[in-house]
C-alpha positions in Angstrom: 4.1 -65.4 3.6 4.8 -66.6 0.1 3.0 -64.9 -3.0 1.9 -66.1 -6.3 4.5 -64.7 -9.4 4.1 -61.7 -11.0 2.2 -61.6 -14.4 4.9 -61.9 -16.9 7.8 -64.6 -18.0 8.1 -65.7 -15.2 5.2 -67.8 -13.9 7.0 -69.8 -10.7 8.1 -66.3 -8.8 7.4 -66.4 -5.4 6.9 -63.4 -3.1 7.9 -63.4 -0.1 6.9 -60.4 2.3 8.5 -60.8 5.7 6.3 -59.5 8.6 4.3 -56.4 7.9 1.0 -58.1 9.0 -0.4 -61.2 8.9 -3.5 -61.7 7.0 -5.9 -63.7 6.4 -6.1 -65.5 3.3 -10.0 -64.2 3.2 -8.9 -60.7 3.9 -5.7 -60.5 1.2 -8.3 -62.0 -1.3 -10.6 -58.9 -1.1 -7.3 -56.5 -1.2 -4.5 -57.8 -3.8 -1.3 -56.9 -3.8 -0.9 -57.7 -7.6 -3.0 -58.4 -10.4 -4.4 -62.2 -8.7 -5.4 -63.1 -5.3 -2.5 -64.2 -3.1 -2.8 -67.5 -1.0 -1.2 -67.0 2.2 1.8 -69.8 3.6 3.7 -69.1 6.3 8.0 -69.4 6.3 7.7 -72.2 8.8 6.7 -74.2 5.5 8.9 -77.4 4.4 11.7 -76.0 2.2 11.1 -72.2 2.9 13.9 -71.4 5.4 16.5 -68.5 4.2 19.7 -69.6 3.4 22.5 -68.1 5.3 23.8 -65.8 3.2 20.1 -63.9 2.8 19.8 -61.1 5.7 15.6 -61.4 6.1 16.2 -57.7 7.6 17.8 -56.4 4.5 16.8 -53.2 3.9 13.7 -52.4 0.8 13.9 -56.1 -0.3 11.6 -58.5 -0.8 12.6 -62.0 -1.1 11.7 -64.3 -4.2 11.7 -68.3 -4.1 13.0 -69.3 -7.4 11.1 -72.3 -8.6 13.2 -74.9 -11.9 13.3 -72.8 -15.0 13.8 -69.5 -13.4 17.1 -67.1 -14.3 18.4 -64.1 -12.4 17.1 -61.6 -15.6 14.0 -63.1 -15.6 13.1 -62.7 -11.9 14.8 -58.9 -12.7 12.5 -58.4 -15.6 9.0 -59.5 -13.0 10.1 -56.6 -10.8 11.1 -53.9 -13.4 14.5 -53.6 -11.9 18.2 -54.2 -13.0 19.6 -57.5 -12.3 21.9 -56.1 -10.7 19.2 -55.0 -8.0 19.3 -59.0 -7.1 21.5 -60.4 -4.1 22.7 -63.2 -7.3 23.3 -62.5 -10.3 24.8 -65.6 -11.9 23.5 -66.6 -15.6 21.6 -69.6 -16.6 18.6 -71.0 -14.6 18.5 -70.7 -10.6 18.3 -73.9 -8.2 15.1 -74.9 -7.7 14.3 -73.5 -3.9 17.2 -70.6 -4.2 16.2 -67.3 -2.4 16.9 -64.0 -4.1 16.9 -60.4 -2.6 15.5 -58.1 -4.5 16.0 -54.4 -4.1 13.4 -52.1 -4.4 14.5 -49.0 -2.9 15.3 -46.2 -6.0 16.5 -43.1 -4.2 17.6 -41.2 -1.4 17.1 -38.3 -0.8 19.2 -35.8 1.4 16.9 -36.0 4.6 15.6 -39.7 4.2 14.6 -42.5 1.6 12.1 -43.0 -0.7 10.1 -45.7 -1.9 10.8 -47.0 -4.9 8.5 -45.8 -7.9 9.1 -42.3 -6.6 11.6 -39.7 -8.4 12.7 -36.5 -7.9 11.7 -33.9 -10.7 13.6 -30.8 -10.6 11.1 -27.3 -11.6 12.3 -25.8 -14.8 11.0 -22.5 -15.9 7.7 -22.0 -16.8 6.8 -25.5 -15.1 3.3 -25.2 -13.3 1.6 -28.1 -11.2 -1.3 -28.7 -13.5 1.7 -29.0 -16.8 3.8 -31.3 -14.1 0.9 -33.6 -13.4 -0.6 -33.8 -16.9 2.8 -34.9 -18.0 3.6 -37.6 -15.3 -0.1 -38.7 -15.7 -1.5 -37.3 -12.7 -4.2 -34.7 -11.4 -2.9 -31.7 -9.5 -4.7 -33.2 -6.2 -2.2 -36.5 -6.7 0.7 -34.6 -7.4 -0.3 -32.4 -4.0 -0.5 -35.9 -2.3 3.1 -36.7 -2.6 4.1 -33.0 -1.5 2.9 -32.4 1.0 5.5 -29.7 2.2 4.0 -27.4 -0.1 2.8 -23.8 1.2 1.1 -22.9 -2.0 -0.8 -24.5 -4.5 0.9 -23.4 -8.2 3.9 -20.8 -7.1 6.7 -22.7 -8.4 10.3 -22.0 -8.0 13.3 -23.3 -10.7 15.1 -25.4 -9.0 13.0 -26.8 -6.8 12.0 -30.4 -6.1 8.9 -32.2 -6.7 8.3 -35.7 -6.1 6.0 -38.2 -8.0 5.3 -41.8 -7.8 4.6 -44.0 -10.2 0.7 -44.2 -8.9 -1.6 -41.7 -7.2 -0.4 -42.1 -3.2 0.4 -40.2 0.3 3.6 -39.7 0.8 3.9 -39.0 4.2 7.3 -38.4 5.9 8.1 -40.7 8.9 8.8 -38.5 12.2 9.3 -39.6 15.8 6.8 -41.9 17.3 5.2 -43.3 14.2 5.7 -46.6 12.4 4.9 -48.2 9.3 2.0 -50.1 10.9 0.4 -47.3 12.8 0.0 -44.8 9.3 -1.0 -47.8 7.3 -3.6 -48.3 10.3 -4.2 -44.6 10.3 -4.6 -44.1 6.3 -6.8 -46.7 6.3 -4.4 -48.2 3.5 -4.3 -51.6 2.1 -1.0 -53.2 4.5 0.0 -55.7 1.8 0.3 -53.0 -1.3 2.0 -50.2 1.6 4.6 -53.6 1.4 5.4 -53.0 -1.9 4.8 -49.9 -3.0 7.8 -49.1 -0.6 10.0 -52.4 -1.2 9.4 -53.4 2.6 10.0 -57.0 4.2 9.9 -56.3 7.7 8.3 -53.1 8.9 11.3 -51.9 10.8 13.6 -50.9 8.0 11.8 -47.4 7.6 13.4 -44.9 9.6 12.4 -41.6 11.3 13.1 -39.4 8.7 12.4 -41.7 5.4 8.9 -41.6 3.1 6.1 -43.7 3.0 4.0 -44.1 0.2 0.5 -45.1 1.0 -1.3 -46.3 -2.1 -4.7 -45.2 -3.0 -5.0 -42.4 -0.6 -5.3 -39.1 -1.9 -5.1 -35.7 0.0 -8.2 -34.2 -1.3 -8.8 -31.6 1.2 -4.8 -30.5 1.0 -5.5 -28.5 -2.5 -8.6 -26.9 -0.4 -6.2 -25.7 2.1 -4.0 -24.4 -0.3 -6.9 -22.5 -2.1 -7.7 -21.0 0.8 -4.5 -20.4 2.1 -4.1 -18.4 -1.5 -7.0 -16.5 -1.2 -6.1 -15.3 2.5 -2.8 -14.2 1.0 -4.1 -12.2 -1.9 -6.6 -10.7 0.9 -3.9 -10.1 3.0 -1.9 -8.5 0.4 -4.8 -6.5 -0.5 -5.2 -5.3 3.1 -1.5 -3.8 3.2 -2.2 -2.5 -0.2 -4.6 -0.8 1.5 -2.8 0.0 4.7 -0.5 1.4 2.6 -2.5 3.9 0.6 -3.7 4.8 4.0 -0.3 5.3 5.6 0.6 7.5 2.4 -2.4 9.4 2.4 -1.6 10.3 6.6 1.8 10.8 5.4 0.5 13.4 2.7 -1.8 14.5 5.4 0.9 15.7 8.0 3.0 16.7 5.3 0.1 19.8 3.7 -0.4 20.3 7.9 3.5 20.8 8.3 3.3 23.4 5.0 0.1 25.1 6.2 1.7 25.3 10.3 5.1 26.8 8.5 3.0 29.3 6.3 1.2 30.5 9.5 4.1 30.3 11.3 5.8 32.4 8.3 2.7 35.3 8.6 2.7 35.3 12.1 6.4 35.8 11.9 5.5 39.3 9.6 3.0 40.1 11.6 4.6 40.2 14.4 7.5 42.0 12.7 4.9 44.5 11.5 3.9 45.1 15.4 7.4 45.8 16.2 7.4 48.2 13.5 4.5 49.9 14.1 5.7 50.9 17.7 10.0 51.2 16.6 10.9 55.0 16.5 12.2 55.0 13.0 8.3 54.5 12.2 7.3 57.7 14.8 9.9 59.3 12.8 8.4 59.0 9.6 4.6 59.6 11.1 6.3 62.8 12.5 7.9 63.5 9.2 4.8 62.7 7.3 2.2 64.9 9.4 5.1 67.6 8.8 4.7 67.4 5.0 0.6 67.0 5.5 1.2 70.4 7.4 3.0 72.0 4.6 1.0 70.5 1.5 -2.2 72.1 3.8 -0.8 75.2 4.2 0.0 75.5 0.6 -3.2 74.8 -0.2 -4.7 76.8 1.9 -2.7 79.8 0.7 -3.3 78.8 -2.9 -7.1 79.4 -2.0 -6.8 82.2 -0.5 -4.8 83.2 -3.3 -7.7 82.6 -6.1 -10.2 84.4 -3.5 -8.5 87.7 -3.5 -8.3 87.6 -6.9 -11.8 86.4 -7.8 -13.2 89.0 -5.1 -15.1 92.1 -6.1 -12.6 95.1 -5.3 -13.0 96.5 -2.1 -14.6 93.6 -0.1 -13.6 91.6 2.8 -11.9 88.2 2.1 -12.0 85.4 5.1 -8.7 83.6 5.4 -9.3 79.8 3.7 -9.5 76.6 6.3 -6.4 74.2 6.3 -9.1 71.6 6.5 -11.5 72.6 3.6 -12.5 70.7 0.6 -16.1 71.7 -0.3 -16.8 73.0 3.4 -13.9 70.8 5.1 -13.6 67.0 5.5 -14.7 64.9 8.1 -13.7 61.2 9.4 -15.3 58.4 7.3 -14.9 56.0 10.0 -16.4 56.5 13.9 -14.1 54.1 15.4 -10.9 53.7 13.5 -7.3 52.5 14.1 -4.8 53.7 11.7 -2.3 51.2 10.7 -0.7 52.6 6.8 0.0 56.1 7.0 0.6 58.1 3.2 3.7 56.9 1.2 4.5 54.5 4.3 6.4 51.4 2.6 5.6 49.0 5.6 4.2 45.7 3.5 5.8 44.1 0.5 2.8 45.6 -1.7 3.1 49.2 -0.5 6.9 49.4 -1.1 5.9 47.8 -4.6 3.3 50.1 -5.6 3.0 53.7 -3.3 0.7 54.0 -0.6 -1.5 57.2 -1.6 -3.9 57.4 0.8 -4.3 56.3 4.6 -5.8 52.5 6.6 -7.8 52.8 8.8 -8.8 49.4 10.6 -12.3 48.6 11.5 -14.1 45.4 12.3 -16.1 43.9 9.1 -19.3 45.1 8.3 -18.4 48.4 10.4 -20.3 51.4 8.1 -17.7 54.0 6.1 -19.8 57.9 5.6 -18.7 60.5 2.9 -15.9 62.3 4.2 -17.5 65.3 2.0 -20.7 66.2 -0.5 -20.1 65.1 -3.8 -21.4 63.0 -7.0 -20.4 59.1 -7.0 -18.4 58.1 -10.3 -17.5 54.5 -9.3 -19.5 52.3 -7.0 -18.6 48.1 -7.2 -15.4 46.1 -8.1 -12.3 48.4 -8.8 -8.3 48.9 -8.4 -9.3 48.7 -4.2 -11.8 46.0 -4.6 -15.5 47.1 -4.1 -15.1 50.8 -3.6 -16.4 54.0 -4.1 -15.4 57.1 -5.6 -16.7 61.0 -5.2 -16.3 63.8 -6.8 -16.2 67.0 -4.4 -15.8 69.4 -7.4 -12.6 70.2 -5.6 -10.9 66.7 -4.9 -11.6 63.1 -5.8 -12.0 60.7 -2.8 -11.5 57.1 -2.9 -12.9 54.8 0.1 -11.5 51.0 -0.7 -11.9 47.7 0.1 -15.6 47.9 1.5 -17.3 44.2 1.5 -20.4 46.2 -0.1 -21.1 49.1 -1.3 -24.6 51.5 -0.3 -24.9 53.7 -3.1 -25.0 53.6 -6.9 -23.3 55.9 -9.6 -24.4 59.3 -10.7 -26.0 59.1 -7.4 -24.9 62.9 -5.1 -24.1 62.3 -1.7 -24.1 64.8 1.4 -21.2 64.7 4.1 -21.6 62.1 6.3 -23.9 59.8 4.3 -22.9 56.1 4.2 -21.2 54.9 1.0 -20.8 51.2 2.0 -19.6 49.0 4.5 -15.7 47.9 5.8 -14.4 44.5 4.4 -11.4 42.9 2.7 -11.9 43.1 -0.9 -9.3 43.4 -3.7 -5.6 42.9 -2.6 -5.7 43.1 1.3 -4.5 41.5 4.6 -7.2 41.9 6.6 -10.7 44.3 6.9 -10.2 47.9 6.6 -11.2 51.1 4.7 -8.4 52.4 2.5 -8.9 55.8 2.1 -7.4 58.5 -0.8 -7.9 61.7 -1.4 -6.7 63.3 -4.7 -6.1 67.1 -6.0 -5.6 68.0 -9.2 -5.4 64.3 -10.3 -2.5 63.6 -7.6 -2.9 61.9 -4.5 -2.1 64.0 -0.9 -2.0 63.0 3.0 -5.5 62.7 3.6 -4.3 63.2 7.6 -3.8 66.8 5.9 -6.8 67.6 5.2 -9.1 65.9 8.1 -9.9 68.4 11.5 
């Protein structure tokens, strides 16, 4: 078809746009290529045949009928090219009839062309889409449009390309199985400015591989995707945020259980250490050794009493022989159902061969109720050295019952022999419920096993 000129110096240009469609000249009238409404005449036209040396397939060309008057420059200067862009370039005014190639094609890029009025911008830092746009006179959903590769909407890399036309388009990349006519058909785009917005003649010099720039459409619902695409990754990232705090706080989780199993581990290791020393015969040694000295320190006693009876008794009467087992008319078990497990002086936990074990354990469950091992006055009852505990005063000895979880009586208050001071617990420093129980002469603790029938 052959085109009205251009606006500009050269009013007798003739377009010539070889075989993308064939409209109508009703139909081009309502769609302009340019700024006028182009007649339509066909090449079969008197005086319109190509001259030999003009290829009508040559690649983003159109072809321009110069009419008397009109010069290689001029023709150059309608299509804002170089004149070298022209298949002539000779000076002074062309032959009246002559047709000139004109080049439109502007860059290749590695994987395929584009069409002309589309560069290549390379990202600098601190380059975002909106700044791009704004300074190539376009919105961010244009710019979008003609890249449509992108994966976000504004994460921007230095370095990397962005292309932007000239005006708003889609620039769609050609792939196997499509053609020029079937996207312009597609897009809904005007055929005629598809022509030359990409420098096209025929449709078959675009390629698989090479862009298309459809005029006038515009990728609104791409910059949705992207949003939303954004928004899934920042939830996405939130969610192994998440996940990760999580996996740390399992991690923390197994790592207190892994402590706690090796402390238990660690005191059921003692325990069980204790148990084989409880039954070992260097510990039946020492029981042996220390009911021996019990035996002695009784005796002693006993001889020390019978001692201050002679001597306190009127002359000539009868003095009975002193118990082994009396302090204020003997001592008897604070405990009905007992099992001893610290004997006097024995050094068989940390804290005993740290601070010396005056009196004996005796192992009970909790709650189980501890009597007064003898009649005496209470001058402690509540929180003490043994935790809650209870001390009496025999007149004779001093007796300490430890560790209760509560105590019975109050302070001041006089007890009889087998009268019950409190209860069996774990108070104060201890490893499990028990009564700890101390008897003291003269200020001085002794084997209570000693002194008990």
């Amino acid at each position: 078809m052959i085109h009205q000129p251009l606006s500009g110096p050269v009013r007798t240009v003739t377009l010539i746009s070889l075989g993308l469609m064939t409209l109508s000249a009703t139909a081009h009238a309502t769609s302009p290529v340019l700024e006028h409404a182009l007649p339509q005449v066909t090449l079969r036209a008197p005086g319109l045949t190509l001259p030999a040396h003009v290829a009508p397939t040559r690649p983003g060309a159109v072809y321009v009928v110069a009419r008397a008057g009109d010069t290689a420059q001029a023709i150059a200067d309608s299509y804002g090219v170089d004149v070298s862009a022209l298949s002539t370039a000779r000076p002074g005014p062309l032959p009246a009839g002559a047709v000139v190639a004109v080049s439109l094609r502007n860059a290749v890029t590695e994987d395929g062309q584009l069409p002309p009025g589309v560069q290549v911008y390379t990202v600098q830092e601190g380059d975002t889409m909106a700044g791009v746009a704004a300074r190539h006179g376009l919105s961010v959903t244009e710019l979008l449009s003609a890249n449509l590769s992108r994966e976000t909407l504004d994460r921007l890399s230095v370095g990397e390309r962005l292309f932007i036309p000239d005006a708003p388009g889609l620039l769609v990349r050609i792939k196997d199985g499509q053609t020029v006519q079937g996207l312009t058909h597609a897009y809904r785009a005007d055929p005629a400015r598809v022509a030359l917005a990409n420098g096209i003649g025929l449709p078959n010099e675009l390629h698989v591989g090479d862009y298309l720039l459809l005029p006038g459409v515009i990728a609104t619902g791409f910059r949705d995707q992207l949003i939303a695409r954004q928004e899934r990754q920042k939830e996405a990232a939130r969610q192994a945020r998440v996940q990760a705090q999580y996996e740390k706080y399992l991690a923390y989780q197994d790592k207190v259980k892994t402590q706690k199993l090796k402390r238990q581990y660690a005191i059921q290791e003692q325990y069980e250490k204790y148990l084989a020393y409880q039954k070992s015969p260097q510990r039946q040694a020492l029981i042996a050794k220390y009911e021996a000295q019990a035996r002695y320190d009784a005796a002693q006693r006993a001889a020390a009493l019978q001692a201050r009876a002679v001597a306190s008794a009127p002359r000539g009467s009868t003095v009975r022989a002193a118990s082994s087992g009396s302090v204020g008319g003997g001592l008897i078990w604070p405990l009905r159902s007992y099992r001893i497990t610290s004997r006097f002086g024995e050094e068989d936990i940390e804290f005993h061969k740290e601070f010396f074990h005056g009196g004996v354990d005796l192992a009970a469950p909790y709650g189980t109720p501890i009597y007064s091992a003898a009649s005496g006055t209470v001058t402690e009852s509540g929180y003490g050295a043994f935790g809650n505990n209870v001390y009496t005063d025999t007149g004779e000895a001093l007796i300490i019952y430890g560790h209760m979880s509560r105590t019975a009586v109050s302070v001041g208050q006089h007890v009889q022999r087998g009268d019950v001071l409190g209860y069996v617990g774990c108070s104060g420093m201890c490893t499990g419920p028990h009564l700890h129980f101390e008897v003291r002469l003269g200020g001085r603790p002794v084997n209570p096993l000693g002194l008990l029938p």
